[in-house]
RODO-2510 file (C-alpha; in nm, 4 decimals, decimal comma):
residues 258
     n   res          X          Y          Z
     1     x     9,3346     8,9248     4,9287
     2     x     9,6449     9,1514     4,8507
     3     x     9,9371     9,0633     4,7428
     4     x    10,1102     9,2676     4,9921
     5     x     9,9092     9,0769     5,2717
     6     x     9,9891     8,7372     5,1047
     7     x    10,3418     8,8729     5,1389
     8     x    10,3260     8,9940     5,4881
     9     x    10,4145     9,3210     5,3655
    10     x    10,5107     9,5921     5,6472
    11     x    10,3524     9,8710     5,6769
    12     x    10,4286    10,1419     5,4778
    13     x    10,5937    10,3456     5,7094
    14     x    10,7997    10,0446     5,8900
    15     x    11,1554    10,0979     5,7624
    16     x    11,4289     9,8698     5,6809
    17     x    11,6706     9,8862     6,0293
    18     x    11,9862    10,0429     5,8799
    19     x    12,2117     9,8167     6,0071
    20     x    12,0413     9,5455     5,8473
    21     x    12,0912     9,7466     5,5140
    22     x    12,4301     9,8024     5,5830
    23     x    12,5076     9,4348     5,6516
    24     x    12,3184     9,2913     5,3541
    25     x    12,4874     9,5295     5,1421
    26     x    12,8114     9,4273     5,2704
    27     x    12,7128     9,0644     5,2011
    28     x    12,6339     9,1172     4,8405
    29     x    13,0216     9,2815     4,7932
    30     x    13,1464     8,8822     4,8785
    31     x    12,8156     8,7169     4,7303
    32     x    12,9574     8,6869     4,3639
    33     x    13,2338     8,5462     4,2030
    34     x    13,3694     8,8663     4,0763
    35     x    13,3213     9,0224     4,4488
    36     x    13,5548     8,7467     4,6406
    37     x    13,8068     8,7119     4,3585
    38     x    13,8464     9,1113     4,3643
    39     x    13,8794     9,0828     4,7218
    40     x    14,1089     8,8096     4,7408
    41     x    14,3039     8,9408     4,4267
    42     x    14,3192     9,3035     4,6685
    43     x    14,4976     9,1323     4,9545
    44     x    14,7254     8,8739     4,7323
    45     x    14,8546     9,2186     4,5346
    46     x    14,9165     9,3826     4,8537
    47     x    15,1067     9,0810     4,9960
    48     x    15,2978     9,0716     4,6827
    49     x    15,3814     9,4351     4,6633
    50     x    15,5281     9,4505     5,0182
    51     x    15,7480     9,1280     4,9394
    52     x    15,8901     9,2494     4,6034
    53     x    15,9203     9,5552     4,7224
    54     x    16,1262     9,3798     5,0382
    55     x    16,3904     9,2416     4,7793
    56     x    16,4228     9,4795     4,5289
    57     x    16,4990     9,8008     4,6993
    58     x    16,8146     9,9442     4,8375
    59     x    16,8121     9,8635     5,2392
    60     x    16,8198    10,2448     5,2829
    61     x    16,5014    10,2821     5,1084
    62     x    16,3283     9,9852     5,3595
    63     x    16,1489    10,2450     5,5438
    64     x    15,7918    10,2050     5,7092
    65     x    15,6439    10,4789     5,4937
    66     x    15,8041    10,3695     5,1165
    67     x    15,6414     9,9944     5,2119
    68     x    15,2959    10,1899     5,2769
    69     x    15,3261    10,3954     4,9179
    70     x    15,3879    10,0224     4,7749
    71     x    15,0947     9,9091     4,8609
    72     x    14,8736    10,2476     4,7493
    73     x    14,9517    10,0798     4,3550
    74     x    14,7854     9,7837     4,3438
    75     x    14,5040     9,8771     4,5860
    76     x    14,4307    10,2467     4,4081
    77     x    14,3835    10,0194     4,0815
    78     x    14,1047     9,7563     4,2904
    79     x    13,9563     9,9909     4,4733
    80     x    13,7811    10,1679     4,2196
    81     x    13,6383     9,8482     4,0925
    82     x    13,5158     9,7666     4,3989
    83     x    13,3254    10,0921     4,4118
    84     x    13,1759     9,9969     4,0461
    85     x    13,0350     9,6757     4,1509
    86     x    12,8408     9,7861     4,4863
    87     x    12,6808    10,0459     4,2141
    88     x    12,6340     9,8377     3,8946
    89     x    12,5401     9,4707     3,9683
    90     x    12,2140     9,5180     4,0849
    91     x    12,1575     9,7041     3,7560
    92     x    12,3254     9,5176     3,5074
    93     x    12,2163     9,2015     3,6621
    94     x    11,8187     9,2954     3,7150
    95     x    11,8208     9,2333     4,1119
    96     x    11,7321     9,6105     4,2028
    97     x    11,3484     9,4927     4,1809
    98     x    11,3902     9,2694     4,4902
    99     x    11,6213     9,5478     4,6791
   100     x    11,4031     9,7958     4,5710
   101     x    11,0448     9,6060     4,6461
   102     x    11,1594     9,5594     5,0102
   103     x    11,3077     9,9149     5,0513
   104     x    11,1050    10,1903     4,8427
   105     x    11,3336    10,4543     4,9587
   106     x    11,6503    10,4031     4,7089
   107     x    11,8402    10,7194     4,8715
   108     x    11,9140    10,4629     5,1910
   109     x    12,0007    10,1986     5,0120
   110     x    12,2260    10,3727     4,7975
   111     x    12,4118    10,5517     5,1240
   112     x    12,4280    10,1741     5,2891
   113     x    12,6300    10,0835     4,9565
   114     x    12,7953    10,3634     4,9972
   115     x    12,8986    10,2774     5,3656
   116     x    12,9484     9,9358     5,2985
   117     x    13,2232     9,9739     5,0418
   118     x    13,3578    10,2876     5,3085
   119     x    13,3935     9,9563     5,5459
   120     x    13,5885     9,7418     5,3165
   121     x    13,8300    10,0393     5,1612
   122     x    13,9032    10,1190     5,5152
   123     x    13,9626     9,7581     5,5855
   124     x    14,1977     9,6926     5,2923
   125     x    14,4285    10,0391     5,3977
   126     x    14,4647     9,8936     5,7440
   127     x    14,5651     9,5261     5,5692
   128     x    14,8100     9,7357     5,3373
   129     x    14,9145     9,9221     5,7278
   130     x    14,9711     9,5893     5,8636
   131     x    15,1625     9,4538     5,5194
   132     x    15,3876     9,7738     5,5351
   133     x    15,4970     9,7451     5,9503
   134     x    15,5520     9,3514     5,8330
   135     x    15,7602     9,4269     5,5915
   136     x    15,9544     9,6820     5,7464
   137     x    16,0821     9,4590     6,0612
   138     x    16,1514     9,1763     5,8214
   139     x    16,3527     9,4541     5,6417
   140     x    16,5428     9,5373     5,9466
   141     x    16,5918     9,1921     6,0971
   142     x    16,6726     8,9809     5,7715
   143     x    16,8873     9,2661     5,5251
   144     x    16,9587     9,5287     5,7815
   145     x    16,7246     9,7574     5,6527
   146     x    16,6637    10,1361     5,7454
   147     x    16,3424    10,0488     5,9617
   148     x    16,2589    10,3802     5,9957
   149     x    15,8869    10,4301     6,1168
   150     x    15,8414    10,7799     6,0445
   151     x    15,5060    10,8450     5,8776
   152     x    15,2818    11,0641     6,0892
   153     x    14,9356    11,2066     6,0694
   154     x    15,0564    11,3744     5,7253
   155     x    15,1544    11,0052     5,5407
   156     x    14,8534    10,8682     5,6521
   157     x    14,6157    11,1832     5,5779
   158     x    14,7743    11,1575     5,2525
   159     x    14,7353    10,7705     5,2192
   160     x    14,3767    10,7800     5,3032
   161     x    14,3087    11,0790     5,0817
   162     x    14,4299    10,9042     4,7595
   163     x    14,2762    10,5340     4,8333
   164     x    13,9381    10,7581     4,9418
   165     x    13,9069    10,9025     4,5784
   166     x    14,0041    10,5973     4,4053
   167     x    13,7184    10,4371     4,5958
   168     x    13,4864    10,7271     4,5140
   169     x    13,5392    10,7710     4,1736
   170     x    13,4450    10,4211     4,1021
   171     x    13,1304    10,5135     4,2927
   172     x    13,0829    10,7914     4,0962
   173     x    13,1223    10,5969     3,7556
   174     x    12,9102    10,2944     3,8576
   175     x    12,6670    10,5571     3,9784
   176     x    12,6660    10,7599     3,6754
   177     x    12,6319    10,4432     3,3792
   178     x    12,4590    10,1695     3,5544
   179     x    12,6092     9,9055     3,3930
   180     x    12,9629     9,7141     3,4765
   181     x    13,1158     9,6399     3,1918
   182     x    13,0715    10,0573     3,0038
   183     x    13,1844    10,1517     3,3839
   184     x    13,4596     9,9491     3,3588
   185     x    13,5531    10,0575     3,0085
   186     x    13,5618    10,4488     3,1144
   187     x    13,7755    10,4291     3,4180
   188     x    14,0397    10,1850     3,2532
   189     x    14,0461    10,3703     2,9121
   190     x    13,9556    10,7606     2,9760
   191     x    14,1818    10,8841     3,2779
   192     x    14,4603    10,6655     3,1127
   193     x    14,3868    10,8811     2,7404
   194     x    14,4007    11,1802     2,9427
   195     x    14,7025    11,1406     3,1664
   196     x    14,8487    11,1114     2,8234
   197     x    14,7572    11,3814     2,6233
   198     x    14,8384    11,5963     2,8893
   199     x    15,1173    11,5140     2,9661
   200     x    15,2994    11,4236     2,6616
   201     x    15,1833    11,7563     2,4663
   202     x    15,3725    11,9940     2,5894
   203     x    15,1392    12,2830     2,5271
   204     x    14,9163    12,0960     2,7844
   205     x    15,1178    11,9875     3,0208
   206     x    15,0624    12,2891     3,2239
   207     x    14,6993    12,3252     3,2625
   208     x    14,7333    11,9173     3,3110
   209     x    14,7327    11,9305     3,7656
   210     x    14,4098    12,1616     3,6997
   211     x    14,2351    11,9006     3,4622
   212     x    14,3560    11,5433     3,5106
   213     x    14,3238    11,4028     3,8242
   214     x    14,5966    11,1395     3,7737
   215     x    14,8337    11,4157     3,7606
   216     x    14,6622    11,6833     4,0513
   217     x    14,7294    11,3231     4,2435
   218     x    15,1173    11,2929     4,2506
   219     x    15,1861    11,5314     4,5025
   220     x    14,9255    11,3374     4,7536
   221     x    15,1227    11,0008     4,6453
   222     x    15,4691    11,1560     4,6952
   223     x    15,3698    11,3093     5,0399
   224     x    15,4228    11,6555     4,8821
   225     x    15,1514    11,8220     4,8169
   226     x    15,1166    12,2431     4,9780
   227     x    14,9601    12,4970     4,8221
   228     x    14,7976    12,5591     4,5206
   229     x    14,8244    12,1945     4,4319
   230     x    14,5505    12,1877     4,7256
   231     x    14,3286    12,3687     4,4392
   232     x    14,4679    12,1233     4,1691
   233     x    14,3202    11,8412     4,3481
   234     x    14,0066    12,0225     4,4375
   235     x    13,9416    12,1258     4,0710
   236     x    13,9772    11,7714     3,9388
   237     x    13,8236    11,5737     4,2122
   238     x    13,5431    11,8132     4,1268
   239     x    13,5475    11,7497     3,7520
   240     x    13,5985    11,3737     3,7467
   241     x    13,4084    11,2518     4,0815
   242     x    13,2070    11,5056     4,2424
   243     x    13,0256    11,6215     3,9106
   244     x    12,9678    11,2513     3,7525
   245     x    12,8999    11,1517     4,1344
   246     x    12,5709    11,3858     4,1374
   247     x    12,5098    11,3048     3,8502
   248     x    12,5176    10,9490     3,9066
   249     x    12,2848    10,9731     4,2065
   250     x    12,0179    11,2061     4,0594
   251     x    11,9902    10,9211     3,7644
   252     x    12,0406    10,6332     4,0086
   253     x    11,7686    10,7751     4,1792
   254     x    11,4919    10,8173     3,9360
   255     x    11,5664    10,5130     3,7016
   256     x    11,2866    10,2767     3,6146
   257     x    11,3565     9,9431     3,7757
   258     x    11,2887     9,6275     3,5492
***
């Protein structure tokens, strides 16, 4: 006897529902320690943010859309982890065999970890929403605050834009090293090094919006961005996300599993 019928294997060409990927891989971002404390950690900064933010500004500047911009910080820093760990842990903890024995095809199981982190960063920009309209009528009913809810389709194009390619670019890292803690390492230490150098030498600091993304990001924090800074942020997302994210994948996708 096999030991695919002693399993109850299923046939070959019998795949894996998608929506049962999607929710197991959604179960495995709250599974671990690090998972839940990174979540919990996400929602406590955003809290935080709104509330400081609520008693340290000027009551002119209590405005629905500066709350929202608080709360990009703290989650634009998490998010990216979060990205790294859907990638990584099965790698650096030696699980992928059992993901990988029950669904051969590691394209769709990627793309569920893909969607499954999609879920939560969508989540967590509609908690830091929520924060932000709390914050502004406790702004207006407790220190007289502006209250203005002006934002539109541009603030929140702009809002989803920049928490979208912090998520992805920890995607792209986790995808690209395979392991948690060198993932970590490169997107704490190496867009940090080069925010610096180009933007502290001043013979740099112009070519800096076409090769560090921190910078090519501003104008999509501040609202601001028109124009060629459009192809800014196009020529760096490509360079530090799209390029390591294809990367990533093609690797991901044809590493031996031990």
């Amino acid at each position: 006897m096999t030991a695919a019928a002693v399993l109850g294997a299923r046939p070959a060409d019998t795949a894996v529902p998608s929506g049962r990927l999607l929710r197991v891989e959604l179960r495995k971002l709250i599974d671990t320690r690090a998972g839940v404390w990174l979540l919990v950690t996400l929602g406590l900064l955003t809290a935080a943010a709104v509330g400081i933010y609520l008693f340290a500004a000027d009551p002119a500047d209590l405005t629905f859309r500066d709350f929202v911009d608080v709360t990009v910080l703290p989650q634009a820093v998490l998010l990216p982890v979060l990205g790294i760990l859907a990638v990584t842990t099965e790698w650096t903890q030696r699980t992928g065999l059992v993901t990988h024995a029950l669904e051969p095809r590691r394209g769709r199981v990627l793309a569920m970890k893909f969607a499954a982190t999609g879920i939560v960063g969508a989540l967590a920009i509609g908690l830091a929403l929520a924060a932000a309209a709390v914050g502004n009528v406790l702004g207006m009913a407790v220190l007289d605050g502006n209250g203005s809810w002006a934002y539109g389709a541009t603030g929140l194009r702009d809002t989803l834009l920049y928490q979208g390619l912090s998520l992805l670019q920890g995607l792209a890292l986790g995808a690209l090293l395979m392991s948690t803690a060198a993932a970590l390492v490169g997107y704490l230490i190496l867009p940090s090094v080069f925010y610096l150098v180009f933007t502290q030498i001043d013979g740099l600091a112009e070519a800096a919006p076409w090769i560090d993304l921190g910078t090519s990001q501003d104008p999509l924090y501040s609202h601001t961005i028109d124009g060629v800074e459009w192809l800014q942020l196009t020529a760096t997302t490509a360079w530090w996300i799209l390029l390591p994210l294809a990367a990533g994948v093609w690797r991901l996708l044809r590493r031996e599993i031990k």
